[in-house]
C-alpha positions in Angstrom: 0.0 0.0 0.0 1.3 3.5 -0.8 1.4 5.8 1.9 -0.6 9.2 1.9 1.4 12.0 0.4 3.6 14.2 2.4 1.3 17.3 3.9 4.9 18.4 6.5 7.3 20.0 3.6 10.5 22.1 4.5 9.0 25.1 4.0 5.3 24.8 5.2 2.4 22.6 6.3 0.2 21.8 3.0 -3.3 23.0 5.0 -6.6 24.2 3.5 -6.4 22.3 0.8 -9.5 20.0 -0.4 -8.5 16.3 -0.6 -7.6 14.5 -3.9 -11.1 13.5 -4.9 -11.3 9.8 -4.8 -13.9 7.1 -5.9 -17.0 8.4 -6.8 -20.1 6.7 -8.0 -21.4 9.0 -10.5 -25.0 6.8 -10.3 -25.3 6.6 -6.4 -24.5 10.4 -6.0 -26.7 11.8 -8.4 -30.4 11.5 -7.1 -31.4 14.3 -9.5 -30.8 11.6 -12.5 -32.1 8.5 -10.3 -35.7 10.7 -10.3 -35.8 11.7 -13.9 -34.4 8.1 -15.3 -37.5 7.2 -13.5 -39.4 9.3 -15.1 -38.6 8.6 -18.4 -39.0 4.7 -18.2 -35.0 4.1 -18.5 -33.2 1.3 -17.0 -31.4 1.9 -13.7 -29.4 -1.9 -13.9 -26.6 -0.8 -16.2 -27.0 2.8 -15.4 -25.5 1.9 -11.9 -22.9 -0.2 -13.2 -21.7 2.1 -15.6 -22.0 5.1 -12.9 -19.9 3.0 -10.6 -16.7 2.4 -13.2 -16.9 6.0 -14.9 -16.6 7.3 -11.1 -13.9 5.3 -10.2 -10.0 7.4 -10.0 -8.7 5.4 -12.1 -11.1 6.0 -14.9 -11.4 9.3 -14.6 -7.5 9.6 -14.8 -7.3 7.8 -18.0 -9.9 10.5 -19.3 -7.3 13.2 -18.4 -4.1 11.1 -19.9 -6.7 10.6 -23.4 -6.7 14.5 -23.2 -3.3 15.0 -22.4 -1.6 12.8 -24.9 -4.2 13.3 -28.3 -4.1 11.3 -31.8 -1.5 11.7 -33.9 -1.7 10.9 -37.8 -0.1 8.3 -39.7 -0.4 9.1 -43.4 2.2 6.9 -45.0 4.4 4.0 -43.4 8.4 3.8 -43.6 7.9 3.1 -47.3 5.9 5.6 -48.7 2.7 3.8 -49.0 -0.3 5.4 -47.8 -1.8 4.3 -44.5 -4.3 6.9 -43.6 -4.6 6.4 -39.9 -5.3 7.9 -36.4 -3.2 6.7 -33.3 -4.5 7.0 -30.0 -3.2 6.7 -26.6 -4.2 3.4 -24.2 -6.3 5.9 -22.3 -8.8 6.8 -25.0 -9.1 3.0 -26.0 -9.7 2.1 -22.2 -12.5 4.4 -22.2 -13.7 3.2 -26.1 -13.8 0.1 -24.2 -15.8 0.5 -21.5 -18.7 2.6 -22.6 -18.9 0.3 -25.8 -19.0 -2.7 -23.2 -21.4 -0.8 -21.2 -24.0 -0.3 -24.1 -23.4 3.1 -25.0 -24.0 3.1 -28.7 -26.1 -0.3 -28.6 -28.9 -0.4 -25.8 -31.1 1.8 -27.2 -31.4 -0.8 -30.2 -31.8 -4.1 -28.1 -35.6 -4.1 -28.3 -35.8 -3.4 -24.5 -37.9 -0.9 -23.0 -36.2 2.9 -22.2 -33.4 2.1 -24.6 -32.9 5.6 -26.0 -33.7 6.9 -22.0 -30.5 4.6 -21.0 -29.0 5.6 -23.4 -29.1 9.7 -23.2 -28.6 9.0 -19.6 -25.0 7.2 -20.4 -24.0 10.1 -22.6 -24.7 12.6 -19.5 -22.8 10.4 -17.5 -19.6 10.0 -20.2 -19.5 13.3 -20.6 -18.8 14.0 -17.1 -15.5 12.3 -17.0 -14.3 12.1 -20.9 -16.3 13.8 -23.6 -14.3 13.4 -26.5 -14.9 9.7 -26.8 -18.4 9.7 -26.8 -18.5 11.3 -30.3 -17.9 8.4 -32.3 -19.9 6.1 -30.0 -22.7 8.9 -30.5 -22.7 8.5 -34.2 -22.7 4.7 -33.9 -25.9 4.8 -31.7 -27.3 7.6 -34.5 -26.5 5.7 -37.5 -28.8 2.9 -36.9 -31.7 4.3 -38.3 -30.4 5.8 -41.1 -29.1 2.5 -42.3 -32.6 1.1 -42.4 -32.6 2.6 -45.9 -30.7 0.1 -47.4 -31.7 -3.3 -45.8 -29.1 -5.3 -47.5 -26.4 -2.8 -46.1 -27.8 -2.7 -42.8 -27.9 -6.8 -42.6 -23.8 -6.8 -42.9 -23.3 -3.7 -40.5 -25.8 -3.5 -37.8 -25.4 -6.4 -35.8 -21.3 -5.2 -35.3 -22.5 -1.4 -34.5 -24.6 -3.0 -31.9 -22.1 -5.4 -30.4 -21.3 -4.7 -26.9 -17.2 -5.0 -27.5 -14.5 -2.3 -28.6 -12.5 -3.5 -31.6 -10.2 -1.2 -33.0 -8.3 -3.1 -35.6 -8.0 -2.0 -39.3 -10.3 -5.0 -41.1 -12.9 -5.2 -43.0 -16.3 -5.5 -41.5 -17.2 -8.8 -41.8 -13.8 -9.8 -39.7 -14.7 -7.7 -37.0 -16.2 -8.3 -33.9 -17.4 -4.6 -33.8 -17.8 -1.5 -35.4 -18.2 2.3 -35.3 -19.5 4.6 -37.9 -18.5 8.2 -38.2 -19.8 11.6 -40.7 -17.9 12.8 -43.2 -21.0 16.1 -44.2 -19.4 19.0 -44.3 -17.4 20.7 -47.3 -15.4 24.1 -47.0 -18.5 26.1 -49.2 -21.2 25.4 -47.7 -21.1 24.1 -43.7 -24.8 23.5 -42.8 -25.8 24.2 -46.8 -25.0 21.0 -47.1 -27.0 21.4 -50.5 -24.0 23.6 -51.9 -22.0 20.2 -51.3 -19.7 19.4 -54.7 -18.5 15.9 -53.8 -19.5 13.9 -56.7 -20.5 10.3 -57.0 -19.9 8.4 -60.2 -21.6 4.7 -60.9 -19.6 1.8 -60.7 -21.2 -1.3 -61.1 -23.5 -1.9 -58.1 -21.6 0.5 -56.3 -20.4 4.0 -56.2 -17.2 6.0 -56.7 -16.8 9.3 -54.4 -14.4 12.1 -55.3 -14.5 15.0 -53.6 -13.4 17.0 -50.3 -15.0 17.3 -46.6 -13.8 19.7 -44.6 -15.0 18.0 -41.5 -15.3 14.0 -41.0 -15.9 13.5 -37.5 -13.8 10.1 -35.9 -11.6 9.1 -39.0 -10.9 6.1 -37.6 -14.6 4.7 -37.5 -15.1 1.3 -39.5 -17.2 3.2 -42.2 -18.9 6.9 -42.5 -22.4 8.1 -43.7 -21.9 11.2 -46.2 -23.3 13.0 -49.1 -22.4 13.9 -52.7 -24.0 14.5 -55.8 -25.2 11.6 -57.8 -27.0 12.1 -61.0 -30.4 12.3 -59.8 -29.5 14.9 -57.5 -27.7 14.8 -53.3 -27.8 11.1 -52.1 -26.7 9.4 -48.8 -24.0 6.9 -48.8 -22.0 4.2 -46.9 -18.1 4.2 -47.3 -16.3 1.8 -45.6 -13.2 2.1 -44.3 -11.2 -1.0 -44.7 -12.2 -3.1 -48.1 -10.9 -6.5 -48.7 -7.4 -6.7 -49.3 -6.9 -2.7 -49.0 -7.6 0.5 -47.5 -11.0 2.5 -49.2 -9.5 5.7 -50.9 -10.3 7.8 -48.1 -7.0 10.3 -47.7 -6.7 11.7 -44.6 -5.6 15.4 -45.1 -4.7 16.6 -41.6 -6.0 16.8 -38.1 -8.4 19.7 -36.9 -6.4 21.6 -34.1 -9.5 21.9 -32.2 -10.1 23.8 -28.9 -11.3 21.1 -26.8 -12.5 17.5 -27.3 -8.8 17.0 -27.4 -8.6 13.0 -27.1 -10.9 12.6 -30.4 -9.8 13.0 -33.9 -11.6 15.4 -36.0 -10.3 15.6 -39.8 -10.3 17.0 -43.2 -10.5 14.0 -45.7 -10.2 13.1 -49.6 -12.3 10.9 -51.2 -10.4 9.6 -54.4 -12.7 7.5 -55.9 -13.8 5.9 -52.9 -15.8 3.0 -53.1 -19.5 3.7 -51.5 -22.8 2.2 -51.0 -26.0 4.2 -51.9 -28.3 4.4 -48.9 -32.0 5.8 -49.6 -33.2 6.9 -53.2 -31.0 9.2 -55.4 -31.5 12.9 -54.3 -33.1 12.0 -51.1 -29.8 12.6 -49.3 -31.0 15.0 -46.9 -34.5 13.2 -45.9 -31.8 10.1 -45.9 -29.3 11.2 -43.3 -31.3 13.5 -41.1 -32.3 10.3 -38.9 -28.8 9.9 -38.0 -28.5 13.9 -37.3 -32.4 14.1 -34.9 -30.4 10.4 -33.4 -27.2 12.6 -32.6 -29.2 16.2 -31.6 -30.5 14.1 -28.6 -26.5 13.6 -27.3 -25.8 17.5 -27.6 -28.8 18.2 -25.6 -27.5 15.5 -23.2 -24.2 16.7 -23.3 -23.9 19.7 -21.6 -26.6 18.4 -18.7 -23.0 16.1 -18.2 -20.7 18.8 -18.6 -22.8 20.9 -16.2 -23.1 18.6 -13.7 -19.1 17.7 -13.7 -18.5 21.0 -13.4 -20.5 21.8 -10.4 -19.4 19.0 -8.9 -15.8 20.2 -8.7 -16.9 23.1 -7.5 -19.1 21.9 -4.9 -16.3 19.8 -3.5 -13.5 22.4 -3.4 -16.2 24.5 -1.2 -16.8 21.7 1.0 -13.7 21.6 1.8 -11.5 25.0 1.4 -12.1 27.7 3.9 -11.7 31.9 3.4 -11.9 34.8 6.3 -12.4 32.1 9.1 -15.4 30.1 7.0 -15.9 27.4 5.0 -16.8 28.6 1.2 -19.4 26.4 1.2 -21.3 28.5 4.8 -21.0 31.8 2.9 -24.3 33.8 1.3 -22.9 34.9 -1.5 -21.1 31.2 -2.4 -24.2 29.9 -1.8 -26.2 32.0 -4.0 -23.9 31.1 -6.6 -24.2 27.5 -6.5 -28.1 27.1 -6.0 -28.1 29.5 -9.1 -25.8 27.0 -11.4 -27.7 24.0 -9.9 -31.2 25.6 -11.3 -29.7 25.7 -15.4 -28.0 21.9 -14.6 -31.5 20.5 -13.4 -33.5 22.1 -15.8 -30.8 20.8 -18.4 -31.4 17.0 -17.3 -34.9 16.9 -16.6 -35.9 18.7 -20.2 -33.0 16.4 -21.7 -34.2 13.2 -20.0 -38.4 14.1 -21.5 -37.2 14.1 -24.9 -35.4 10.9 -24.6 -38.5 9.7 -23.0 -40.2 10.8 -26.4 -37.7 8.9 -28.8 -39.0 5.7 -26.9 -42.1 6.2 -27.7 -44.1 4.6 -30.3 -46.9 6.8 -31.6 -46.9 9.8 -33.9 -47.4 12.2 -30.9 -44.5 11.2 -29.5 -42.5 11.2 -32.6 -43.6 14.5 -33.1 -42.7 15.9 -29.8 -39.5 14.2 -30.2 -38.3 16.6 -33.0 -39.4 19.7 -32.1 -38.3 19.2 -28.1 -34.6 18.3 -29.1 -34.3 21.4 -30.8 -35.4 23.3 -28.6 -33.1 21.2 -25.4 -29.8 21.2 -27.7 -30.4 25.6 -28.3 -31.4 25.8 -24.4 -28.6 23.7 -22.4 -25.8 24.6 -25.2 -26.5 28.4 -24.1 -26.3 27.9 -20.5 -23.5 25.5 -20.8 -20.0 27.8 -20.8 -21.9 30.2 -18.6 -22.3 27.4 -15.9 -19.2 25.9 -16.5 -16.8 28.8 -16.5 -19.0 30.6 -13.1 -17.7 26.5 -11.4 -14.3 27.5 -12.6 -14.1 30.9 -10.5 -15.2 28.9 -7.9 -11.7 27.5 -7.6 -9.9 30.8 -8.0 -6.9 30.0 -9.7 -6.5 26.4 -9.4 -10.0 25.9 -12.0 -7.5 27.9 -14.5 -4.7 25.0 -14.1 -4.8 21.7 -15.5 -4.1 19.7 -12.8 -7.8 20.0 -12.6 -10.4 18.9 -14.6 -11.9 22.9 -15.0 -10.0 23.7 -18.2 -11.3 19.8 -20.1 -14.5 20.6 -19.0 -14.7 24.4 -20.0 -13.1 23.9 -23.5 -15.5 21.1 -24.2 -18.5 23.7 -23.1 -19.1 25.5 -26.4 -19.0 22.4 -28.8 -22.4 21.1 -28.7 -23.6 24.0 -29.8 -22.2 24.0 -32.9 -22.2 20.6 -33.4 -25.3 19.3 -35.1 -26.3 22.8 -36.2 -25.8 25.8 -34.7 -27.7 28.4 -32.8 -29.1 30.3 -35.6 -29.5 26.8 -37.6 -31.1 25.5 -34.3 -34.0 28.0 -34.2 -34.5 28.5 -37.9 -35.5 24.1 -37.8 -37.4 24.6 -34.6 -39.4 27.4 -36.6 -39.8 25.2 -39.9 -40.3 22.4 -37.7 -43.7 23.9 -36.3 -44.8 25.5 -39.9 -44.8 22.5 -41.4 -45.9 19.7 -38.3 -49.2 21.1 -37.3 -48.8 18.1 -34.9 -45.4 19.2 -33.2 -47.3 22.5 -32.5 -50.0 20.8 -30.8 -47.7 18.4 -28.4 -45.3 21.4 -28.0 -48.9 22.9 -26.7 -50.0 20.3 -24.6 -46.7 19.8 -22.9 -47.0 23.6 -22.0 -50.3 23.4 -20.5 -50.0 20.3 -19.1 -48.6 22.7 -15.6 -51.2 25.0 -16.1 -52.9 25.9 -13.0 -50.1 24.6 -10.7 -48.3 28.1 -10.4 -49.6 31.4 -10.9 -46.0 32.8 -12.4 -45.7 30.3 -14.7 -50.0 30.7 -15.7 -49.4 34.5 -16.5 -45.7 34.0 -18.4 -47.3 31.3 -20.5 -50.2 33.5 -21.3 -48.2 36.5 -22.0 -46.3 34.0 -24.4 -48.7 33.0 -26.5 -50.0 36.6 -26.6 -46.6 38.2 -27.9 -47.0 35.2 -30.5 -50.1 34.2 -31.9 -47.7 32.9 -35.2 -44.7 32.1 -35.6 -42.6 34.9 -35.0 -40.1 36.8 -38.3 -36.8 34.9 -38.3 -35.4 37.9 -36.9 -36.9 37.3 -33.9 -36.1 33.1 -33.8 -34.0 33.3 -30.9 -35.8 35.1 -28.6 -38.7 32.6 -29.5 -37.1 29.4 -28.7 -35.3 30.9 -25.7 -38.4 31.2 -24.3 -40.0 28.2 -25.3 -37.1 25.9 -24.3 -37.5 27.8 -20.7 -40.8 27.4 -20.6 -40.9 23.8 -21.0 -38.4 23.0 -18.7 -40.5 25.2 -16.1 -43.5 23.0 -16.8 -41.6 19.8 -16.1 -39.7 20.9 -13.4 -43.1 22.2 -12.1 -44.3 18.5 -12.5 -41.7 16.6 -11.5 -38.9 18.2 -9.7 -39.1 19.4 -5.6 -40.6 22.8 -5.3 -37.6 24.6 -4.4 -36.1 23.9 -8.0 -39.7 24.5 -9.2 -39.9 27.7 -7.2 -36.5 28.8 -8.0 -36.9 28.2 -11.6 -40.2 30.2 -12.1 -39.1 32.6 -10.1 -35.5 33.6 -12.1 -35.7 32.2 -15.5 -39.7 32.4 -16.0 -40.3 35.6 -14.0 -37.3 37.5 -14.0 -36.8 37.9 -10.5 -32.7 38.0 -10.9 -29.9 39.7 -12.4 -27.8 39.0 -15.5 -25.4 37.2 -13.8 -25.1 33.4 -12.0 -25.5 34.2 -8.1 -27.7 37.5 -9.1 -30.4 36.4 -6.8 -32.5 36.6 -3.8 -35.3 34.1 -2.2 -34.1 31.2 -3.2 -34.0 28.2 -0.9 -30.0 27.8 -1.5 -30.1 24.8 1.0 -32.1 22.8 -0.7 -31.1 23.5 -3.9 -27.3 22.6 -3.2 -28.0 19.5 -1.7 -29.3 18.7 -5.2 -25.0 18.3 -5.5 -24.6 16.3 -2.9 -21.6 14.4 -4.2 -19.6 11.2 -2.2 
């Protein structure tokens, strides 16, 4: 057994300081996601196990050494032939193989009930300890039903997306014992036009030919990647696969993305020279083709930042607990207090909306299909907004140490922003939650329902809803989108929270996000029942 380190040095006595965090069960610590799994019908079995390992200090320290020490590409070997290939550290595949094992990109697909609930629940809990592997496990899970288009296709490559094992090796798909699948959308001209795409696919047989250029493909080294390029009849959705039999796809890796954050994934710019490609959907359908895989992967980025929220405040909640200022613990002062309970408000709100869409991609009938789309818009635009403020007022929190990377602040902030831009943007966000009600007179009418459905429970929330629907009878002018959804998204968490969650996060809620009653900035407040609300992060 190693003995504790040294707290008597030479110069001073190490005092004040909060203890290395150890073990912690990131299922048996969070009641908040214990009531809203229950909620939404999700599975609390491998919820708990995965909890337990992700929480463990060893785990979470091979999620900082993934981050540490990132990919590095391999183009060509000693010889000069082209390779075309992403090296990772252990730590990345450790964690590849743990949420893979766990179900991550497969339980939602096992025919069990609450599979997509489970599911959204182990990206919240992923993110909180490494978020850069959960992207191509993400895509994995959202590919599914966009490879229903081709049932031939899907027959090869489903049952290995949905294996519950990690294989990494470079071989063709039908040698594997499991698979990812990445997204390769994205070209320099357009971004989210992805009409104004010029990749071009050529007939070859009973197959397809890409050439063309993608400025991002998101996890290079997945086993295959959904795209699009122009085939004669107009934008179409495709299959490439990485490895062929006997040699590598023409898939030329171009370089790396130097991103901000999400440091232990590879994001890259590829080539496709005349890669070989299977069609998926009808020619020109593209678009109606691979959007299944996009609403599949809009569920994570609302999930997401729930996670990163959470880890975030958790930090925080333990260096409080433990580090004193002017005679008091942080954690026994008004103003630290106010803070906190204010962060915990956006993080709970986050979840609980987060967790009732999931609930609505489990369901089975148009209604719920229908609330599906329009609520994950409306999640991903309202938890990616709150996301960096929550995550950099935790930071502060630790003074100076949240700037350094010996903690997990800095990960955690530079992964904040991404999820808002991934799966479309703010502006892109809004303008499909607008479209999205013009032409679904049934998504309106569930959005409705949902709304009303805490009518009558609180008369804040009563006279904001009303005044809502007042300002608009329509749809608002696209000028005024983001104002729109903002308040949408906030109403809906309201009436959930108002439903669900313990009337001092009710309470608060209305009170600050619904009614104003608060400043501009986290910890602006006054009323709210801070006990109560921080015990919401009680943490092991």
């Amino acid at each position: 057994m190693i003995s504790a380190a040294r707290h008597t040095l030479p110069t001073h006595e190490v005092h004040n300081q909060p203890p290395v965090r150890g073990d912690c069960d990131l299922w048996t610590s969070d009641p908040v996601l214990q009531n809203v799994i229950a909620l939404a019908g999700g599975r609390t079995e491998p919820l708990a196990s995965y909890g337990n390992i992700l929480g463990r200090r060893e785990t979470r320290d091979a999620g900082m050494d993934a981050n540490r020490h990132p990919p590095e590409i391999r183009l060509f070997d000693q010889g000069g032939r082209r390779l075309d290939e992403v090296r990772f550290h252990p730590a990345y595949h450790q964690m590849m193989q743990i949420s893979q094992s766990a179900g991550y990109a497969s339980i939602a697909w096992d025919g069990q009930p609450g599979g997509h609930a489970t599911h959204a629940a182990m990206m919240y809990l992923a993110s909180q300890v490494e978020p850069g592997h959960c992207c191509p496990m993400t895509m994995t899970y959202a590919s599914i039903p966009a490879l229903a288009a081709n049932e031939a296709i899907a027959s090869v490559w489903r049952p290995k997306l949905t294996a519950r094992s990690y294989d990494p090796s470079t071989k063709p798909i039908g040698e594997k014992d499991s698979a990812t699948l990445g997204m390769a959308m994205t070209e320099k001209q357009g971004g989210s036009d992805v009409r104004a795409n010029t990749t071009i696919a050529t007939r070859d047989g009973d197959h397809w030919r890409l050439r063309g250029h993608k400025w991002f493909c998101s996890a290079p080294m997945s086993d295959g990647f959904l795209t699009l390029a122009q085939a004669p009849g107009g934008l179409t959705c495709f299959l490439l696969p990485r490895w062929l039999e006997g040699e590598r796809n023409a898939i030329h890796l171009m370089r790396l993305k130097d991103k901000l954050g999400n440091k232990s994934n590879a994001s890259s710019e590829v080539e496709f020279n005349d890669a070989l490609a299977y069609q998926l959907g009808d020619e020109g359908a593209g678009v109606r083709t691979i959007i299944e895989m996009v609403h599949h992967t809009r569920l994570d980025t609302a999930m997401a930042p729930a996670g990163l929220m959470r880890a975030a405040l958790a930090e925080a909640h333990h260096w409080v607990a433990h580090r004193s200022t002017f005679q008091r613990r942080l954690i026994d002062q008004p103003l630290m207090r106010s803070v906190l309970a204010d962060l915990v408000l956006d993080w709970e709100g986050a979840l609980t909306l987060g967790m009732r869409v999931a609930q609505a991609f489990d369901g089975t009938t148009p209604e719920d299909r229908a609330f599906a789309r329009i609520a994950v818009a409306l999640a991903k635009f309202l938890a990616n907004k709150r996301c960096p403020v929550v995550t950099v007022e935790a930071m502060e929190v630790l003074g100076g140490m949240g700037y350094v990377e010996d903690t997990t602040m800095p990960l955690i902030y530079r992964e904040a922003p991404l999820n808002g831009i991934w799966e479309g943007s703010g502006n892109v966000i809004c303008l499909d939650i607008l479209r999205s009600l013009a032409r679904d007179p049934l998504a309106a009418e569930v959005l409705q329902a949902e709304l009303s459905a805490a009518v009558g429970t609180d008369r804040g929330y009563d006279a904001a809803l009303k005044e809502h629907r007042d300002r608009w009878p329509t749809l608002p002018a696209e000028a005024e989108a983001r104002w729109f959804a903002e308040r949408t998204a906030l109403l809906l968490t309201a009436s959930l929270l108002l439903r669900h969650a313990p009337g001092a996060v009710a309470d608060g809620y209305i009170a600050t996000r619904i009614l104003g009653n608060s400043g501009h900035i986290p910890g602006s407040v006054s009323g709210l029942d801070t006990e109560a609300l921080i015990q919401r992060l009680s943490t092991q």
